[in-house]
Biopython code that builds the backbone (N, CA, C, O; Angstrom):
import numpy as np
from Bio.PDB.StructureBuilder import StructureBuilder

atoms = [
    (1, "UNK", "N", (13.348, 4.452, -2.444)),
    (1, "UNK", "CA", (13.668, 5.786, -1.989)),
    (1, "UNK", "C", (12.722, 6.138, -0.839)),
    (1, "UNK", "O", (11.497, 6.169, -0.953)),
    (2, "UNK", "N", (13.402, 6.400, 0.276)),
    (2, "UNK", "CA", (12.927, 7.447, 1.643)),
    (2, "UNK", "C", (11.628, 7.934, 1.065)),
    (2, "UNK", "O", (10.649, 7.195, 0.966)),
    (3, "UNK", "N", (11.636, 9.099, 0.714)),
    (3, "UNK", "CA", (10.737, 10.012, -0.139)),
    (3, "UNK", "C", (9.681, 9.560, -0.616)),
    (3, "UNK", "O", (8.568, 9.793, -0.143)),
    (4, "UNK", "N", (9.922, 8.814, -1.674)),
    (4, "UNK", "CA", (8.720, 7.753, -2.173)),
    (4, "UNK", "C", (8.073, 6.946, -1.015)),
    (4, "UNK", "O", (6.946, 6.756, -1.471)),
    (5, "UNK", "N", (8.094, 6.525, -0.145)),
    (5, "UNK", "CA", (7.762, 6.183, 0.985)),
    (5, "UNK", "C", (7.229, 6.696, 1.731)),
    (5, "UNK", "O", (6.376, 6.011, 2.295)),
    (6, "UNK", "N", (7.376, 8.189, 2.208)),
    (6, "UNK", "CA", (6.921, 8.767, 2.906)),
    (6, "UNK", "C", (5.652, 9.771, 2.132)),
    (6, "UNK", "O", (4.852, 10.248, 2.937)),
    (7, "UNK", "N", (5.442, 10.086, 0.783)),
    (7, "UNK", "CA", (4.361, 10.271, 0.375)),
    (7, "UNK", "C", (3.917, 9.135, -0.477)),
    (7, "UNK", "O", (3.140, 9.484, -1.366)),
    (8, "UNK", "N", (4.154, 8.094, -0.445)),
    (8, "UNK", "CA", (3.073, 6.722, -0.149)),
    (8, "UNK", "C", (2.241, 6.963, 0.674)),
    (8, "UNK", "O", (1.075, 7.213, 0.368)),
    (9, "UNK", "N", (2.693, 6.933, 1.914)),
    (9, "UNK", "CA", (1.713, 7.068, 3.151)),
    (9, "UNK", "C", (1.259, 8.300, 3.405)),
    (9, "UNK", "O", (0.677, 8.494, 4.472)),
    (10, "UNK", "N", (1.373, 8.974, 2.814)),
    (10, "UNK", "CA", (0.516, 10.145, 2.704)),
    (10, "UNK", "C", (-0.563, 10.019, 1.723)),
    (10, "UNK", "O", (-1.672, 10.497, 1.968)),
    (11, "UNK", "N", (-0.254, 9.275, 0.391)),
    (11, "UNK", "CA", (-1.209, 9.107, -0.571)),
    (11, "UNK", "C", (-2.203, 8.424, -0.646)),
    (11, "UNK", "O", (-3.052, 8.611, -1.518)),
    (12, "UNK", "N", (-2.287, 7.481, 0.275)),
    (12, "UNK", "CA", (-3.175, 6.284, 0.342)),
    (12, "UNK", "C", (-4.265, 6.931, 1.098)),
    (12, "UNK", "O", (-5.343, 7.054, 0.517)),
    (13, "UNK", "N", (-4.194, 7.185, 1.806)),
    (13, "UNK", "CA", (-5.221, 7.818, 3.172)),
    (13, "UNK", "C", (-6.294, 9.044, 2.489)),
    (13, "UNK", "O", (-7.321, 9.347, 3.096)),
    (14, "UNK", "N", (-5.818, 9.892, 0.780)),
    (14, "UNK", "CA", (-6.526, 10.383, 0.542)),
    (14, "UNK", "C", (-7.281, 9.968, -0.239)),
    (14, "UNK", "O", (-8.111, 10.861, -0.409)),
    (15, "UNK", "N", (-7.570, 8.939, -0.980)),
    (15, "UNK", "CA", (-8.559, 7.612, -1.224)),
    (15, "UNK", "C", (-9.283, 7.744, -0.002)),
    (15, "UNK", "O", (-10.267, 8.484, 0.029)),
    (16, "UNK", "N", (-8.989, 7.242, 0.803)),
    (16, "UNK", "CA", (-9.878, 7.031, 2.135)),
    (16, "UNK", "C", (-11.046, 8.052, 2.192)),
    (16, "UNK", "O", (-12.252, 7.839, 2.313)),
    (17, "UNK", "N", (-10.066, 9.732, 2.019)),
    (17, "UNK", "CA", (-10.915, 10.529, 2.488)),
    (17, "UNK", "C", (-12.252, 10.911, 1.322)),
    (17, "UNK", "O", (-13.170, 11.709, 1.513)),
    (18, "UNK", "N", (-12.028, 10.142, 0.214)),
    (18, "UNK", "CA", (-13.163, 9.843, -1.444)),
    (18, "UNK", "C", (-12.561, 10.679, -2.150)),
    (18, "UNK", "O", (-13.266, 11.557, -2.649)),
    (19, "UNK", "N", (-10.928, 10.702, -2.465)),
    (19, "UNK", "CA", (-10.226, 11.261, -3.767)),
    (19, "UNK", "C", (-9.964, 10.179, -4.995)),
    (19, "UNK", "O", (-8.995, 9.423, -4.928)),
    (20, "UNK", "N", (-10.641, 10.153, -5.828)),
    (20, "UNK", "CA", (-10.439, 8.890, -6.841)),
    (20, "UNK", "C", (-8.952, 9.243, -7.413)),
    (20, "UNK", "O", (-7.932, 8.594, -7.180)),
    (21, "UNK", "N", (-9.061, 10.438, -8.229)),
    (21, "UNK", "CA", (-7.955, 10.626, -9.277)),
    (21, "UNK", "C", (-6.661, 10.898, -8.194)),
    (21, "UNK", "O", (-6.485, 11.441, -7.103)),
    (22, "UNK", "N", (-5.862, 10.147, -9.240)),
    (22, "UNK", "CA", (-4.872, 9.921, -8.350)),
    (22, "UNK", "C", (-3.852, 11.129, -8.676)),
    (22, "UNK", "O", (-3.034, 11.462, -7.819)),
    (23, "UNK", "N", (-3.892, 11.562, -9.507)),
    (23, "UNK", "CA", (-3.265, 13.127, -9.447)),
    (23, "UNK", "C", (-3.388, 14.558, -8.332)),
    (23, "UNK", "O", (-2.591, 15.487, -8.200)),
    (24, "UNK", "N", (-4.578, 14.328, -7.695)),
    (24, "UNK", "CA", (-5.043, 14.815, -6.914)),
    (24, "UNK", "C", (-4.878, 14.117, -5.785)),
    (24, "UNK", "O", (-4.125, 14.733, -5.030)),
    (25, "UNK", "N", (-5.210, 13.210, -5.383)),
    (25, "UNK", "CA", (-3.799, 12.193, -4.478)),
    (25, "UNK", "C", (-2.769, 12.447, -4.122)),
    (25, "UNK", "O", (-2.340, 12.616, -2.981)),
    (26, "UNK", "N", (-2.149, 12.506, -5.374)),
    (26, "UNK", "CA", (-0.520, 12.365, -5.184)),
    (26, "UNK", "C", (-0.648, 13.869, -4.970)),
    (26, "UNK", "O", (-0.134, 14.037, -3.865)),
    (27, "UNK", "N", (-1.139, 15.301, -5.522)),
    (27, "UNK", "CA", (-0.519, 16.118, -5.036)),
    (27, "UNK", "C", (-0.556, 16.371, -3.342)),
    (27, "UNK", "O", (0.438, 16.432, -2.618)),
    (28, "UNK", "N", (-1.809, 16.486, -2.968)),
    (28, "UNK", "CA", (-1.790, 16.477, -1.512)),
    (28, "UNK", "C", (-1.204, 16.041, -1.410)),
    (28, "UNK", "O", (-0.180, 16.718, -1.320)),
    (29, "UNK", "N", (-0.967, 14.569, -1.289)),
    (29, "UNK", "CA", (0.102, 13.672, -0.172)),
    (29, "UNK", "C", (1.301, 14.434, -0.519)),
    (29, "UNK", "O", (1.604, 14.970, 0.547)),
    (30, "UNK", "N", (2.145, 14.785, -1.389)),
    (30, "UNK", "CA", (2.966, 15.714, -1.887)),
    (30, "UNK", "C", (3.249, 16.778, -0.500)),
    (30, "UNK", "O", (4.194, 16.816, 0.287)),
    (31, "UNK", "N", (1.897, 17.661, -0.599)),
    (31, "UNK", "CA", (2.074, 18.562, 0.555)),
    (31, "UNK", "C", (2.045, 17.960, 1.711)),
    (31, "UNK", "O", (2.732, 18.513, 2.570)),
    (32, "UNK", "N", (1.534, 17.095, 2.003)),
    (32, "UNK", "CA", (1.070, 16.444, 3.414)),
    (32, "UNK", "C", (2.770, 15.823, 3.409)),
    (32, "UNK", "O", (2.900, 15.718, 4.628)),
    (33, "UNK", "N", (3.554, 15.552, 3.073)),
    (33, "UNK", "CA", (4.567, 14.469, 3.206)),
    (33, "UNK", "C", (5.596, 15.277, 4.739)),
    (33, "UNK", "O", (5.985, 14.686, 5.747)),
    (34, "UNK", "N", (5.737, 16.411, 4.460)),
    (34, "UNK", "CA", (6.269, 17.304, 5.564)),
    (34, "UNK", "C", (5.890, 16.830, 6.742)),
    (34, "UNK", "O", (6.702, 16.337, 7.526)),
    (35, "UNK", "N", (4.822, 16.912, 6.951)),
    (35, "UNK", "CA", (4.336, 16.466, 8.352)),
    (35, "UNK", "C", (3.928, 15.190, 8.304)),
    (35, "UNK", "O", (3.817, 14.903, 9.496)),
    (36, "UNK", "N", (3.605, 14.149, 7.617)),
    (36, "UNK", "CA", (4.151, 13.049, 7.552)),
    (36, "UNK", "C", (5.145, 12.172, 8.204)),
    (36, "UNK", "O", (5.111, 11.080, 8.773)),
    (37, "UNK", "N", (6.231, 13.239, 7.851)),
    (37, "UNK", "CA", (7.646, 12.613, 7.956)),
    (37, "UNK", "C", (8.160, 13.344, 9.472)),
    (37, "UNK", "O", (9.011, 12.948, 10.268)),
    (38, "UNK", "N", (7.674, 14.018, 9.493)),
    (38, "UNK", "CA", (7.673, 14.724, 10.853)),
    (38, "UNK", "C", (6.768, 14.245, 12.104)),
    (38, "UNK", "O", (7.020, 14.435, 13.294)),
    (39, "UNK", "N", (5.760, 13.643, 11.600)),
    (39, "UNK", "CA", (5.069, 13.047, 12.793)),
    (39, "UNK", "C", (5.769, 10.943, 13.066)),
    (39, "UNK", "O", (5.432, 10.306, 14.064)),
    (40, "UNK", "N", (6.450, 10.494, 12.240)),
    (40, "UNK", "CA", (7.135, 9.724, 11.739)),
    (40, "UNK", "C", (8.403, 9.500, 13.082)),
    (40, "UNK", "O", (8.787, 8.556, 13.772)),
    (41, "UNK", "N", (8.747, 11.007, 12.941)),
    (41, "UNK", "CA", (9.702, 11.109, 13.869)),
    (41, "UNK", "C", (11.453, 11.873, 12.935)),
    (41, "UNK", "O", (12.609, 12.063, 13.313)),
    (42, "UNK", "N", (10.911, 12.020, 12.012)),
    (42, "UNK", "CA", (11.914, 13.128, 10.879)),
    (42, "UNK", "C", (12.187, 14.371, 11.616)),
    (42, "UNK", "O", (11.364, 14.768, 12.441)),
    (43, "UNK", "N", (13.497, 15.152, 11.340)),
    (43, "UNK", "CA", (13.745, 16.260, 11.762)),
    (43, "UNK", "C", (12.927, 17.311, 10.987)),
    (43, "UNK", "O", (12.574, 16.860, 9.897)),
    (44, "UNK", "N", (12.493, 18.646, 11.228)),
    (44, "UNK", "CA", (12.442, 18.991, 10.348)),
    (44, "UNK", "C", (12.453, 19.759, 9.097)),
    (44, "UNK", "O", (11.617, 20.321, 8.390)),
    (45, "UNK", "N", (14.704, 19.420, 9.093)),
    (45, "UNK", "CA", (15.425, 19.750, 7.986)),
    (45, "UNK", "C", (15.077, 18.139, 7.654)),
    (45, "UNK", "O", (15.331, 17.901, 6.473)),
    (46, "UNK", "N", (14.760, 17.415, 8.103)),
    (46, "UNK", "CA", (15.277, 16.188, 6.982)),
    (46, "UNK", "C", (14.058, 16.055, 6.555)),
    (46, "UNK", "O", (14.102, 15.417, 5.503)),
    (47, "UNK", "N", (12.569, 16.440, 6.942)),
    (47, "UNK", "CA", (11.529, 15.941, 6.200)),
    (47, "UNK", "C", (11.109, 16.826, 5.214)),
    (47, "UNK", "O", (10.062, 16.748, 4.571)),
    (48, "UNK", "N", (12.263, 17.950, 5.099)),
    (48, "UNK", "CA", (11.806, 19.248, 3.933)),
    (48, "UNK", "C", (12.748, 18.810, 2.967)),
    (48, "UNK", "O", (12.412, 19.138, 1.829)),
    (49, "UNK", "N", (14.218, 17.941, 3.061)),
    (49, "UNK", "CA", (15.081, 17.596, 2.221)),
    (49, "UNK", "C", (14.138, 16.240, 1.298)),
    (49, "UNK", "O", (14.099, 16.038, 0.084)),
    (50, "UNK", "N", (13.262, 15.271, 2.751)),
    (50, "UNK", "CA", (12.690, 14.212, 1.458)),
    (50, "UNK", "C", (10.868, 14.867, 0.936)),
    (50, "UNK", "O", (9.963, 14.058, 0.734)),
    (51, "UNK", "N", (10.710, 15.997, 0.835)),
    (51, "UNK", "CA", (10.081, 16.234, 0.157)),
    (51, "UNK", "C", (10.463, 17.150, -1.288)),
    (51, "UNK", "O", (9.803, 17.181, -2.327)),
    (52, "UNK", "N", (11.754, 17.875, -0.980)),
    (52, "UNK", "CA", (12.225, 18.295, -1.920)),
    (52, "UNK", "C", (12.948, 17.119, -3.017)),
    (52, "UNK", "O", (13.243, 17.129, -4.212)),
    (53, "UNK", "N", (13.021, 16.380, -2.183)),
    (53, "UNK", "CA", (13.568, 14.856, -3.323)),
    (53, "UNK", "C", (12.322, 14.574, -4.019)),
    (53, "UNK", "O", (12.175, 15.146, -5.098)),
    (54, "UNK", "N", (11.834, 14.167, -3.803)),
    (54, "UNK", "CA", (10.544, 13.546, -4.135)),
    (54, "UNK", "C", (10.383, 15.028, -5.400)),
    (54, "UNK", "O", (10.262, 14.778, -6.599)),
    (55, "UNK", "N", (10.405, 16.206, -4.977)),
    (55, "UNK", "CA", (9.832, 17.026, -5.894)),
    (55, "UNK", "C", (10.933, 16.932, -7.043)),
    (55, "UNK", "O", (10.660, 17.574, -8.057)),
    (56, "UNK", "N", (11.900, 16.368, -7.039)),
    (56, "UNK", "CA", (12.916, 16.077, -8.344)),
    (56, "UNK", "C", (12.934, 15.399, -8.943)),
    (56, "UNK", "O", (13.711, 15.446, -9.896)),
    (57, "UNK", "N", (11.745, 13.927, -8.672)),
    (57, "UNK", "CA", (11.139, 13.151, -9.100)),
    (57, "UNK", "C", (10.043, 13.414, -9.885)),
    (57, "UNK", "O", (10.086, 13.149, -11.087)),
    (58, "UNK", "N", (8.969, 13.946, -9.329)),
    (58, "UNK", "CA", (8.118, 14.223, -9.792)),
    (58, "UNK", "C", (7.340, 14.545, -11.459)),
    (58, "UNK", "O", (6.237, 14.111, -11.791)),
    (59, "UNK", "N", (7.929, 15.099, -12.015)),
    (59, "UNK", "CA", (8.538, 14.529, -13.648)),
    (59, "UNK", "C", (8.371, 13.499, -13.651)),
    (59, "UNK", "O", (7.142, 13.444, -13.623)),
    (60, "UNK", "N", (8.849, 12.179, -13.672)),
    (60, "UNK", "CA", (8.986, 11.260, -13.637)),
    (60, "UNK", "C", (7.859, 10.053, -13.882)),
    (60, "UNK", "O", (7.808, 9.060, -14.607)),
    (61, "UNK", "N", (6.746, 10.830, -12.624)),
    (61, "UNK", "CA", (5.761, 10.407, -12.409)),
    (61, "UNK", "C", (5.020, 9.441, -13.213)),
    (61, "UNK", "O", (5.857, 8.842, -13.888)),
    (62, "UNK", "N", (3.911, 9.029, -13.449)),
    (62, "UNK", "CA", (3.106, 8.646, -14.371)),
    (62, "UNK", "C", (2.377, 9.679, -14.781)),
    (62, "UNK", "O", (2.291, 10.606, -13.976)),
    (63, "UNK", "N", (1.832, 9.790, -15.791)),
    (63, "UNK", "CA", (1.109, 11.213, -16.438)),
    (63, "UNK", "C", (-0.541, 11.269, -15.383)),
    (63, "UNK", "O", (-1.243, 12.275, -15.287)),
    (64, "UNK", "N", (-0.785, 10.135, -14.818)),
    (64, "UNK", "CA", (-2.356, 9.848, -14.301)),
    (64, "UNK", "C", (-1.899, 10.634, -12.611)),
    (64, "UNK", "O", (-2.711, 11.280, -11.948)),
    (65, "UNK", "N", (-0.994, 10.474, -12.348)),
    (65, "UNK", "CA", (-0.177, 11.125, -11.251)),
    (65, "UNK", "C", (0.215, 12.481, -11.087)),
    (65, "UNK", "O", (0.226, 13.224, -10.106)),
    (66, "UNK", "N", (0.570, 12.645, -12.416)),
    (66, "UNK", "CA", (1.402, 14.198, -12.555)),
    (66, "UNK", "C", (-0.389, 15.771, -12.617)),
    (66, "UNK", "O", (-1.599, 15.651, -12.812)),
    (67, "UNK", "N", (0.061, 16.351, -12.473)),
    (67, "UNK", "CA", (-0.756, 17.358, -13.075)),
    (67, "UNK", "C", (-0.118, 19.150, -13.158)),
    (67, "UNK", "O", (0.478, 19.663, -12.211)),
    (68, "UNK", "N", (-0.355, 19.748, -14.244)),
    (68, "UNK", "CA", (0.314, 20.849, -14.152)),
    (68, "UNK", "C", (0.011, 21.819, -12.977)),
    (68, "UNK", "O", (0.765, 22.549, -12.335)),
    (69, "UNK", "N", (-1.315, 21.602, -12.896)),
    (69, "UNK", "CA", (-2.123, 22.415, -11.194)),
    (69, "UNK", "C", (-1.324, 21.914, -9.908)),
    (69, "UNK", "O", (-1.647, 22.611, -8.946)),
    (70, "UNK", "N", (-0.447, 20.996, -9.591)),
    (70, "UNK", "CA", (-0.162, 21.034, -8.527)),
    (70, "UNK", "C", (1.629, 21.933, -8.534)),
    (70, "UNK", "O", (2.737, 21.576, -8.935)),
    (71, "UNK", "N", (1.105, 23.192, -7.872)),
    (71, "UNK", "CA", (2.092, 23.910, -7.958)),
    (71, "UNK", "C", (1.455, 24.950, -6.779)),
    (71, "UNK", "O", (0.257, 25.158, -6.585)),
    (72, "UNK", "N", (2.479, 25.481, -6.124)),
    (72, "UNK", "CA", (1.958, 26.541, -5.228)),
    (72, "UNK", "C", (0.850, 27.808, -6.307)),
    (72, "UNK", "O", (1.079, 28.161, -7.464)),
    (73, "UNK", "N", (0.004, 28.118, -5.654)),
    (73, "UNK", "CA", (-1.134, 28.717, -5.860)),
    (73, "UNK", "C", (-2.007, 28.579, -6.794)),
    (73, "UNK", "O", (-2.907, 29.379, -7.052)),
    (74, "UNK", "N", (-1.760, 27.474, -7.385)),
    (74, "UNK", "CA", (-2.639, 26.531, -8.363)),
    (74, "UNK", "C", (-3.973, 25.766, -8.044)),
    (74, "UNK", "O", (-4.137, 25.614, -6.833)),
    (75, "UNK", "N", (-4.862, 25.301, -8.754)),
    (75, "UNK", "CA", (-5.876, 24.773, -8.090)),
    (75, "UNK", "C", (-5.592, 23.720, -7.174)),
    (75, "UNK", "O", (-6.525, 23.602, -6.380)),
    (76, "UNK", "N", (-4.630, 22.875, -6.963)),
    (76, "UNK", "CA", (-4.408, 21.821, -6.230)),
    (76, "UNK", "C", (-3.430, 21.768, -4.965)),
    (76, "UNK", "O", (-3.064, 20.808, -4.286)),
    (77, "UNK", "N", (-3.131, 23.136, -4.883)),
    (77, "UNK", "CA", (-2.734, 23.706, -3.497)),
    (77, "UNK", "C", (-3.390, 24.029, -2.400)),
    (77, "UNK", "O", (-4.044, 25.039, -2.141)),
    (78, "UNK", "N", (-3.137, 22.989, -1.713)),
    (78, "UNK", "CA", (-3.760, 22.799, -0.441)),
    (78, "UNK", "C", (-3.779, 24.467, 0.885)),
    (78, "UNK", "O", (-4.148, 24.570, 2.055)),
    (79, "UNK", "N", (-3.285, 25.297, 0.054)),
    (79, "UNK", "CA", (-2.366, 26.614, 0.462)),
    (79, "UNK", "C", (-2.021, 26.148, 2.702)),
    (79, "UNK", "O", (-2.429, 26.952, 3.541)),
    (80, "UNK", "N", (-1.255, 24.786, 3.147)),
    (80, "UNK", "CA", (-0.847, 24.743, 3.804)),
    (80, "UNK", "C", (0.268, 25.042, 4.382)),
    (80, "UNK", "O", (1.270, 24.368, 4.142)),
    (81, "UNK", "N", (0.304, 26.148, 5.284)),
    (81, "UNK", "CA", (1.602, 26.621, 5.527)),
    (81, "UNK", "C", (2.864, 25.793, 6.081)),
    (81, "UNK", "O", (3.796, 26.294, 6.711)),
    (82, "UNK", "N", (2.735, 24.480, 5.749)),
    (82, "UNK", "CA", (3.545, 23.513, 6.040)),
    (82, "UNK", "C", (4.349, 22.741, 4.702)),
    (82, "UNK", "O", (5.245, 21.901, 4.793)),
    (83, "UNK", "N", (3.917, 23.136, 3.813)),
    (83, "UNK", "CA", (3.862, 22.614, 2.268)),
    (83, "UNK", "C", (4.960, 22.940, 2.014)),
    (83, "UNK", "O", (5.515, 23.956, 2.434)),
    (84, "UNK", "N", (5.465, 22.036, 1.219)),
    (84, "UNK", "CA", (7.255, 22.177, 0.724)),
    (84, "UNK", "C", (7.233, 22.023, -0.668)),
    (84, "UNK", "O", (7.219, 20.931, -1.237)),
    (85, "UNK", "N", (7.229, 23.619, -1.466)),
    (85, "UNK", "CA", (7.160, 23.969, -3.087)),
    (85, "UNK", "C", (8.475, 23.499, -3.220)),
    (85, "UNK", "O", (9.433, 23.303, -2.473)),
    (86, "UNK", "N", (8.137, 23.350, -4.746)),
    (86, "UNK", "CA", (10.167, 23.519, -5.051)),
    (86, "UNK", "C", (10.407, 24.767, -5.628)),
    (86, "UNK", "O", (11.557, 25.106, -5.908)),
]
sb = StructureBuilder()
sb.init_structure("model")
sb.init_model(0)
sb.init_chain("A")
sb.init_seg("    ")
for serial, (resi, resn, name, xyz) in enumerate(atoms, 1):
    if name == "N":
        sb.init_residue(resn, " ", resi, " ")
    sb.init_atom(name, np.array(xyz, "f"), 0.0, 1.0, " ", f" {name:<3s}", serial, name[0])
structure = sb.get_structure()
């Protein structure tokens, strides 16, 4: 999946920046995926459609991945005005 792909590469890079837990990972890259997919070369209606995919996934997740805090105005909200809640 598109989606999964495009916050891949969002997720990896926040390791880089010294995020161990990967719940905290994955949510940023989560928010970051918008512009991601937009600097990529995504429209951007289509990089708000594969982040809203991805957020229908998300469930899904692995539990080490998931966290109830990543939700708009939760501790793990990046509060970026680029961020695509569901």
């Amino acid at each position: 999946m598109l989606a999964a792909a495009i916050v891949t590469l969002s997720h990896e890079p926040q390791h880089s920046k010294g995020i161990a837990e990967e719940f905290v990972a994955e949510c940023s890259a989560i928010q970051l995926a918008n512009t991601t997919a937009i600097r990529l070369g995504a429209s951007a209606a289509y990089a708000a459609s594969l982040v809203h995919t991805y957020w229908r996934h998300y469930r899904e997740e692995l539990p080490s991945y998931r966290s109830a805090d990543c939700r708009k105005g939760a501790n793990l909200d990046l509060r970026r005005a680029d961020s695509i809640w569901p």
